[in-house]
C-alpha positions in Angstrom: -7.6 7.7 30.9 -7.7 5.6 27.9 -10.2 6.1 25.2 -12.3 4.3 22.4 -12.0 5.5 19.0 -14.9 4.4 16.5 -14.3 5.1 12.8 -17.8 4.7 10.9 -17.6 4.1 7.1 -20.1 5.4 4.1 -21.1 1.7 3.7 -22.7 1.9 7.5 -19.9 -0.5 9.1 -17.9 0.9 11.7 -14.7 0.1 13.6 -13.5 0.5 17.3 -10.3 0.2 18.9 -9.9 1.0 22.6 -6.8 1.3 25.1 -5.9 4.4 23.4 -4.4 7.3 25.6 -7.0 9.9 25.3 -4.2 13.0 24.1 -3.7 10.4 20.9 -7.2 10.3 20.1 -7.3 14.0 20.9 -4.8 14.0 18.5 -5.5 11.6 15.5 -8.8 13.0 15.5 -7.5 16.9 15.0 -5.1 15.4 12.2 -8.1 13.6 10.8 -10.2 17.0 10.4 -6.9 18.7 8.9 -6.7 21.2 12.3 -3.0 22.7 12.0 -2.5 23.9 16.2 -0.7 20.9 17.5 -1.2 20.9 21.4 0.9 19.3 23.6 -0.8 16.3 25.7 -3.3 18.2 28.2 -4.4 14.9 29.6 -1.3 12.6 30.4 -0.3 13.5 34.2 2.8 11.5 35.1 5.5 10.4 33.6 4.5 6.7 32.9 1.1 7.7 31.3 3.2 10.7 28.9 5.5 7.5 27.7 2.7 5.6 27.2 1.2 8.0 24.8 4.9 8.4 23.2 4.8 4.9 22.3 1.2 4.4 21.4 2.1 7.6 19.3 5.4 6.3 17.7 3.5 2.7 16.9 1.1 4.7 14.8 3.5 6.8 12.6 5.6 3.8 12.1 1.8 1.8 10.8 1.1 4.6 8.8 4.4 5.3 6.7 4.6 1.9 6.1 0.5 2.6 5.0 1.6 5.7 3.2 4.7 3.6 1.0 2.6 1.0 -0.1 -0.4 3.3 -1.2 2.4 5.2 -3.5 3.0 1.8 -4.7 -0.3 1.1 -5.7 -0.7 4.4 -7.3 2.5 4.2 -9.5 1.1 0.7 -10.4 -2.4 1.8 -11.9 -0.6 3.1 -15.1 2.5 3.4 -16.7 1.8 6.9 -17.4 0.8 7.3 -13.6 1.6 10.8 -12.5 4.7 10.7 -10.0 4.8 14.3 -9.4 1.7 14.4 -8.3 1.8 11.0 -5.9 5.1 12.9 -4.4 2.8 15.9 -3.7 0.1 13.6 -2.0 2.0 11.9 0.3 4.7 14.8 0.8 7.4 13.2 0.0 10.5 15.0 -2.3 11.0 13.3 -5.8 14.6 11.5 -4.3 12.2 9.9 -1.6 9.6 8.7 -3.9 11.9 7.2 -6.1 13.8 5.4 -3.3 10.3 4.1 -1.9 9.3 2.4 -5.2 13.0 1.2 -6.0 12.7 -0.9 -2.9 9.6 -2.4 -4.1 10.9 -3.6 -7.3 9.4 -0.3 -9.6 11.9 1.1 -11.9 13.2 4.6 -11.8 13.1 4.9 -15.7 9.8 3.8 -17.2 10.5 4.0 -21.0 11.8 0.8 -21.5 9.1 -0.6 -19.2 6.7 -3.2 -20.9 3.1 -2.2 -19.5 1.4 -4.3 -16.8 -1.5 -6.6 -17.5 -3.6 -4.3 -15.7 -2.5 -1.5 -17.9 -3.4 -3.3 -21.2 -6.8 -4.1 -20.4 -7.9 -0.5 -20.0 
């Protein structure tokens, strides 16, 4: 049975997005609160509605590491002093990774020889 999902926001708006398998709601929603027992789908009966899930499932991971690389790419670009160890830690990625990630979106691997953003001189 497919589900609604409503996220509500500290400013009071809210967002919904039904058509979601109800084990990946299950699901997001235990990653969301940071619950560690992973459960199998409980709810998906046949073998259409488990692929169904699979894919909603693989369509999410793909939106979010693509999410995840470009908010280590906004972090790396708030300073040029901005902590890389600790953006590797927060998005669990090892140092080789990280650097490969903001290679590919034009950030240098060496820093020193860097001339500081705009951004950066303003503060």
């Amino acid at each position: 049975m497919d589900r609604t999902v409503t996220a509500r926001f500290g400013d009071g708006e809210h967002d919904a997005v039904s058509g979601i398998e109800r084990d990946l709601a299950e699901a997001l929603i235990a990653a969301l609160c940071g619950e560690r027992n992973v459960e199998p789908p409980q709810h998906a009966d046949n073998f259409n509605r488990i692929n169904k899930v699979t894919a909603q499932t693989s369509r999410l991971i793909q939106h979010l590491e693509a999410f995840r690389e470009l908010c280590i790419v906004a972090a790396d670009e708030t300073s040029p002093y901005a902590d890389r160890q600790s953006i590797a830690v927060a998005a669990a990625v090892p140092p080789s990774r990280l650097y490969r990630i903001l290679e590919r979106h034009g950030r240098p691997k060496d820093r020193r020889n860097t001339p500081p953003t705009p951004d950066a001189e303003q503060e």
